[in-house]
C-alpha positions, 0 to 999 in steps of 0.5 A: 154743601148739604153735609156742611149744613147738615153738620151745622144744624146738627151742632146748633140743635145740640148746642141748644138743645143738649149742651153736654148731654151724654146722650148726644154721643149715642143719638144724633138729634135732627129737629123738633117734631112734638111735645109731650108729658105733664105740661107738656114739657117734654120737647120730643126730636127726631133722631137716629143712633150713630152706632146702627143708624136705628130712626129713635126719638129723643125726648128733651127736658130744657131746665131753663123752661122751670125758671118761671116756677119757685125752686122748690117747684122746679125740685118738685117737678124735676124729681116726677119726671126723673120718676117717670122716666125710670118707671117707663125704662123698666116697663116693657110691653107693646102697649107702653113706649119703648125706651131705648136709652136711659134719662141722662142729666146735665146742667141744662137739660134732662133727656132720654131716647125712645122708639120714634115717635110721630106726635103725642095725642095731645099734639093730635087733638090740637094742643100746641104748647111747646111745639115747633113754629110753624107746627109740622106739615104732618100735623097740619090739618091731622084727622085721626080716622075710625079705625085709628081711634078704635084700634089705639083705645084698644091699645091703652086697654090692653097696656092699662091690663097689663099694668093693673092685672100684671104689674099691679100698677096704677097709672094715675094719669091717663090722658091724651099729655101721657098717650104717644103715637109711634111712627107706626101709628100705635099708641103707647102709655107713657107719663109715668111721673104719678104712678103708684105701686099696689101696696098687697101684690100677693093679694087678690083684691090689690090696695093703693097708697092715696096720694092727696093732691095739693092745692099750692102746688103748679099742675106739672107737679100733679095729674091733669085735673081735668081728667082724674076721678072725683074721688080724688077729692071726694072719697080721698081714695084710689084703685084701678077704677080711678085710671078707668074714669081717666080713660073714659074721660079720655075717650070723651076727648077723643070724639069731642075734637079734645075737649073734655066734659069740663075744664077745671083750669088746675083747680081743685076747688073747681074739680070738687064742684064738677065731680058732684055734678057727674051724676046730674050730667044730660045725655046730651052730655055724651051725643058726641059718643058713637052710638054704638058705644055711647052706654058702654063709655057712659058707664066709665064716665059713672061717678060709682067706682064699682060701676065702672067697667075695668081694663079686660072688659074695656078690651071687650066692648062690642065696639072693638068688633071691627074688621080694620081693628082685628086685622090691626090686633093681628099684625102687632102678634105676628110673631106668634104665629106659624107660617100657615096661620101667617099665610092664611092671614095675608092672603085675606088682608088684600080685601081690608086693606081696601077699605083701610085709609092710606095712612093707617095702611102707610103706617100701621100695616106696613111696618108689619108687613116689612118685617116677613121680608126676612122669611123668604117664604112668606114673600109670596104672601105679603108682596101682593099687600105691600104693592096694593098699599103702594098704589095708594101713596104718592112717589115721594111716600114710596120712595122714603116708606117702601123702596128702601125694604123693597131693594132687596126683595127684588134681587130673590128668585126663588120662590118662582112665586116673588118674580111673578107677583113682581111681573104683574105689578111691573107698572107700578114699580116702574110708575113710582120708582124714581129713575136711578133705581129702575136703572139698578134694580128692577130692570136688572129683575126684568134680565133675571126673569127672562134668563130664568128656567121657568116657563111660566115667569118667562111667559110672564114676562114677556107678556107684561114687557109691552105694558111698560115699554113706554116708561123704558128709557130709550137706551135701556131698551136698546143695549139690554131689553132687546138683546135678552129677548132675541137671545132668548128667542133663539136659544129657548126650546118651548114653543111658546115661549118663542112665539111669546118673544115675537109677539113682544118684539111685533108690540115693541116696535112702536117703541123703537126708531126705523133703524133699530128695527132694521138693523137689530129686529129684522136681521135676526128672525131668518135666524130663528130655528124653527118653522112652526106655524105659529112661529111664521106667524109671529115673524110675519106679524113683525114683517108686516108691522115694520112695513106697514108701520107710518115711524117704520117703514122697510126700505124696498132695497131691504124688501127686495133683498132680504125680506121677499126671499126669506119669506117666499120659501115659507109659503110653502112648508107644508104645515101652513093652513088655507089662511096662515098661506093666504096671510103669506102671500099677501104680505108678500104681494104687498112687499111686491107692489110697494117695491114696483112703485117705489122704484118705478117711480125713482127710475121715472124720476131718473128718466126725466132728469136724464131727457130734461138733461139732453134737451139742455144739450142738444139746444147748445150745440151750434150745429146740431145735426140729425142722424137721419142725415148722416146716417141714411142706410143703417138697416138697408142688409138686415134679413128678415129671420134677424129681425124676427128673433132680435124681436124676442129681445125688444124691451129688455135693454139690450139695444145698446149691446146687441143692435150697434146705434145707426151712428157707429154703423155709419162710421164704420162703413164710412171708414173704408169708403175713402181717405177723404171722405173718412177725414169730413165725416169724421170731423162731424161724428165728433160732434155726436156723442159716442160710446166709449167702445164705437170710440175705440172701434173707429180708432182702430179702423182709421189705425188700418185705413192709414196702414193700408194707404201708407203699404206700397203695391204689390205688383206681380214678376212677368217671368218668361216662359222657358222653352224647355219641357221640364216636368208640369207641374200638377194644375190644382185647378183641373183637379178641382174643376173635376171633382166639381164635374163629379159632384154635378154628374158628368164624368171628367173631362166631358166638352160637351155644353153645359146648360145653366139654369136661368135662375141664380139659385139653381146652382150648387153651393159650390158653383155660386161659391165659384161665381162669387170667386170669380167676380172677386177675381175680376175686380181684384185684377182690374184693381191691380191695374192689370187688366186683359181687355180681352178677358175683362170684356169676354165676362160683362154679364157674370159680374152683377149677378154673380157677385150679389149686392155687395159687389162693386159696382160694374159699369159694362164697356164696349169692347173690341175683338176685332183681334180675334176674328182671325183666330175664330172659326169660319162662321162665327163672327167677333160681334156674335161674342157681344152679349145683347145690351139689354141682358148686361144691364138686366141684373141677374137673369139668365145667360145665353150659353151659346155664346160661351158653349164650353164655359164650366163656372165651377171651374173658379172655385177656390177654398180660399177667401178673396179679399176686397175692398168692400169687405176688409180684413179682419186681421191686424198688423203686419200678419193681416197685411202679409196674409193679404198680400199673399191672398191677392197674388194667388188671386191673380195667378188663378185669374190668368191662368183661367182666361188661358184655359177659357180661350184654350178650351173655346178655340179646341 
């Protein structure tokens, strides 16, 4: 839509402006900005040449304005500007307005294009006639500074110099209606409509044709009464002293807000009055004047021609003699210089440009300074001067004025000398570039900087990054700036430019959000490949910033993980001073201590939940019931050496492991008590909570319980004795009891009695082991149902304290050998076999020997385990079974086979 009405306004300013012009098909006319020429009749638009989109200035003369006047008037006035025109067209000079296309004429209009322009002095000192409605906003409240007055009469010296000494020319109507003020701030001599030609311009003292004016004639047709000389109508001559007397007159304007000394209002009467007064003026007159210029403006003002200064003494007036003016006289002579003078020039223009105004630095030093752009050389001079005056105008100044030469400065690299001044001034750019262009063109200039090979622009670099980092978009710096900086870091080999690189990463992370930092920033510094001092610092610098940080913060589980174990090994490289080891540790310890917290307080957390949540389970049970009532003897056959050392692991969590809960213990034992009893408890513990391995555990002990119910028994074969004497088998037995007698000192076969001690202990391994075998016997046998009284009743005192506190029970009985009186020897009665009541039920005490006076206990011992009920059998399936079943044949064979030889020997 804005190209639609940009084309719209273009062919309506056309239209009514240059209706079939032929300038029209060259320059694109945009709006009108001022007026200018005699009357002012010369409407001036801003514009641009279609072929070169050059800015120009197209200057218009609408022939409908010339109505009002006679045609003989208009012919007049038609034939001066056409004059004009073709006179400024052929002038070529710094001092006078450039004319970039010829006057062209069509029905309506006359109009030709120059240089752009920004108002005429007339437009500047208040005289709106012919302007737009309402004025510019750029001449709205216009206040020409000193150094803009002093420099642009300087100027109007300089071309009236040109024009009387080169040209031989005079003006003849030198006056703010004739004076231009170019976009960059310079002002040019225009309005050549009056201009005469000397008549001698070989000789030394030039002659100028008199032109009389006419009274009949409008004032479009001749010079501005108000500032030609009085001998126009009083001496009826002319020379170059009469241009002189219009600038000074001019100038008196100037300084008098646009006001000359006297207003003739066109009449030429009035002019000869006032001319006859000059030389009676006050000096009041000219207070308006600068002090130190006022005796020199005064003698230009001097009714004597002769008196007069000319144009090269004008140029010399002491009042010229300003710092902002030479500096504004250099810069137009530029290009006469050499590179070294330039340089010279450009390194002290920073300390003028301070006290230069904005406007004329925008305009008039600028313009100059942007041209050096094309020598590479010179940028290092003239960037710093460009930047300072980007610091004094706005964005939108920047961005129309600066930028746009400014693009392609910002992709050169060499000389090094451009990236650097670019580094220092980063700020700026990124304070006044809009958004768009940071994006395209100075951050790509930050990427360049960094990949450079120059230490110090690296250095520089990473130096001002920080300063900036706040104006960076957020995804910029996390897909571009970050990468380059950590790429460098890792790849650069000068020390300091790795070092530079942690400390700008330890100043970004402000920056940056928790996970940028610990997925992007963290990760890579174990990756650095160098151990310096100064590097460990700058990655401890980071790790310490991202902990301590309040929007940062380490995770612990990255702490705990990552960061402690990367950093413990370099507390000790041995290039560490006293404090950079004590910066170490403490950092470490306090990555330790908030770790400790933080997860101490989650497990805290964790174990309230966890009693809160057993609490709650516990009060909906409906029969709760206690372990100490289910489970009383848990810990009853502990040594105390287990207890010792399962001390060492009290603490530690283990409990669940090593030492079984009182409740699975329970279980299990109570699996083998009883069928019954197994069944009851069993359908109690289901209301206790069990691990998952006391379930499988109990599973398999009901799983052998039933198998051992459901095995029919084992009952022995009674298999006659055979009456022949085949050959005797080998007895195992004997062999055993005489390697046993060997081992105890007696020799084999020895009948004699053998003393027990009347402590349990003092037996041999080997005889306790035999003791133990031979209450197993016994309780083996009477399980079996085979049971000889006689042999059951010999033994009542070996059972207890032979089998230990794991032994069944044994209930003595009375018993009757009344049977066996006949068989033993005179003397010895079947009571004399009956040991006393009190030793049966003493436990493990001492046995009188002399009732069994041959008795060898070690006689029973085997090297095979007996199997009872208390202790079952570890095995499984039908081997365990089978393995069992042989175990207690064996068992009963041995049992028989020694109460026969026990009564053989006792009867011998």
């Amino acid at each position: 839509m804005e190209v639609f009405n940009k084309i719209r306004n273009t062919v309506s300013n056309l239209g009514a402006v240059l209706p079939g012009n032929p300038v029209t098909r060259e320059f694109e006319v945009e709006r009108h900005i001022a007026s200018a020429g005699p009357g002012l009749l010369w409407k001036i638009f801003q514009g641009y040449k279609r072929s070169t989109k050059q800015e120009a200035a197209v200057f218009v003369l609408e022939k409908k304005q010339l109505e009002r006047y006679s045609k003989r008037d208009r012919d007049v006035i038609l034939d001066i500007l056409k004059k004009g025109v073709a006179q400024l067209t052929r002038l070529r000079h710094p001092s006078i307005l450039t004319v970039q296309h010829p006057l062209e004429e069509s029905r309506e209009s006359l109009a030709f294009a120059t240089e752009p322009v920004f108002a005429s002095l007339a437009n500047l000192l208040g005289n709106n006639e012919n302007m737009p409605v309402p004025p510019p906003p750029d001449l709205k409240d216009f206040k020409l500074f000193e150094v803009e007055i002093k420099y642009g009469l300087l100027q109007i010296g300089e071309g009236l110099v040109f024009l009387h000494n080169d040209v031989k020319m005079m003006h003849r109507n030198i006056c703010p209606t004739s004076v231009i003020i170019n976009k960059s701030g310079a002002w040019k001599i225009a309005g050549f409509d009056f201009s005469v030609s000397c008549s001698n311009p070989n000789d030394p003292q030039p002659e100028f044709p008199f032109y009389e004016l006419e009274a009949d004639l409008p004032p479009a047709a001749q010079p501005n009464l108000d500032y030609v000389a009085p001998e126009y109508v009083l001496t009826l001559k002319c020379d170059t002293a009469s241009d002189m007397f219009s600038l000074g007159m001019m100038v008196y304007a100037v300084f008098n807000n646009g006001s000359p000394i006297y207003n003739n209002c066109g009449n030429l009467s009035t002019l000869k009055k006032h001319a006859k007064k000059l030389q009676q003026l006050s000096a009041s007159v000219f207070s308006c004047f600068p002090s130190e210029a006022k005796e020199h403006f005064k003698m230009l003002l001097n009714a004597t021609a002769e008196v007069r200064p000319d144009a090269h003494q004008f140029s010399k007036f002491q009042f010229f003699e300003d710092v902002g003016v030479k500096t504004l006289q250099y810069l137009d002579s530029l290009y006469q210089w050499d590179n070294l003078q330039k340089s010279h020039f450009f390194k002290g223009l920073p300390q003028v440009l301070a006290q230069m105004p904005k406007r004329v630095a925008l305009q008039r030093v600028l313009p100059c300074l942007v041209k050096e752009y094309v020598n590479p050389e010179m940028v290092p001079f003239v960037l710093p001067n460009v930047l300072l005056i980007a610091e004094q105008v706005s964005k939108e100044e920047f961005r129309h004025n600066i930028l746009p030469d400014l693009i392609p400065v910002f992709k050169l690299q060499e000389p090094v000398q451009i990236l650097l001044i670019f580094m220092q001034k980063m700020e700026l750019l990124l304070t006044k570039c809009p958004p768009e262009d940071i994006r395209n063109h100075v951050l790509p200039m930050v990427y360049r900087s960094l990949e450079s090979d120059a230490q110090q622009i690296q250095e520089l670099c990473l130096n001002v990054i920080p300063n900036f980092a706040g104006l960076i978009e957020y995804s910029a710096m996390k897909n571009a700036l970050i990468p380059h900086i950590k790429k460098l870091c890792l790849t650069t080999s000068y020390l300091s430019v790795r070092v530079n690189c942690l400390v700008c990463l330890g100043k970004l992370l402000e920056h940056l959000d928790k996970w940028l930092v610990l997925d992007d920033i963290l990760p890579v510094l174990p990756q650095i490949p160098s151990k310096e001092p100064a590097v460990l610092m700058g990655i401890l610098g980071i790790y310490k910033l991202a902990m301590t940080h309040k929007k940062l913060g380490i995770t612990k589980d990255v702490m705990a993980t990552k960061v402690i174990p990367f950093l413990m090994p370099l507390t000790i490289e041995n290039g560490l001073t006293l404090n950079q080891f004590n910066a170490i540790i403490s950092v470490v310890k306090d990555m330790i201590n908030k770790v400790e917290t933080e997860h101490r307080g989650k497990l805290e957390q964790l174990n309230s939940i966890r009693q809160e949540q057993s609490s709650t389970l516990e009060m909906t049970q409906v029969h709760p019931i206690k372990q100490g009532e289910i489970f009383s003897d848990l810990d009853s056959n502990k040594s105390k050496d287990a207890n010792s050392l399962g001390d060492m692991f009290q603490g530690l969590g283990l409990d669940s492991y090593v030492n079984k809960s009182p409740a699975s213990k329970a279980s299990v034992t109570s699996q083998f008590s009883s069928v019954s009893t197994t069944a009851s408890n069993t359908s109690q513990l289901r209301k206790v909570e069990l691990s998952l391995e006391e379930k499988q555990q109990l599973a398999q002990q009901q799983e052998q319980q039933l198998r051992f119910k459901m095995q029919a028994p084992i009952i022995p074969e009674n298999k006659p004795l055979s009456t022949s004497n085949p050959a005797k088998p080998r007895n195992l037995t004997n062999s055993l009891l005489d390697t046993n007698l060997t081992s105890l000192g007696l020799s084999p076969g020895s009948t004699g009695p053998l003393q027990l001690s009347s402590s349990q202990n003092s037996l041999s391994p080997l005889a306790q082991s035999s003791t133990g075998l031979m209450s197993n016997a016994i309780n083996q046998t009477s399980f079996r149902g085979h049971t000889n009284t006689n042999t059951l009743n010999s033994w009542p005192a070996f059972s207890q304290p032979l089998l230990g506190a794991q032994a069944t029970t044994f209930q003595p009985q009375s018993s009757n050998l009344s049977s066996l009186d006949n068989l033993l020897i005179p003397g010895i009665s079947s009571s004399r076999l009956k040991p006393p009541l009190n030793q049966i039920s003493s436990g493990p005490q001492s046995l009188p020997v002399s009732v069994f006076p041959s008795f060898q206990p070690q006689r029973m011992a085997v090297n095979q385990p007996l199997i009872s009920h208390s202790q079952p059998h570890q095995g499984t399936g039908s081997q365990s079974i089978m393995g069992t079943n042989m175990q207690q044949k064996q068992m009963s064979s041995i049992s028989q086979s020694c109460a026969k030889d026990e009564l053989d020997d006792f009867f011998s």
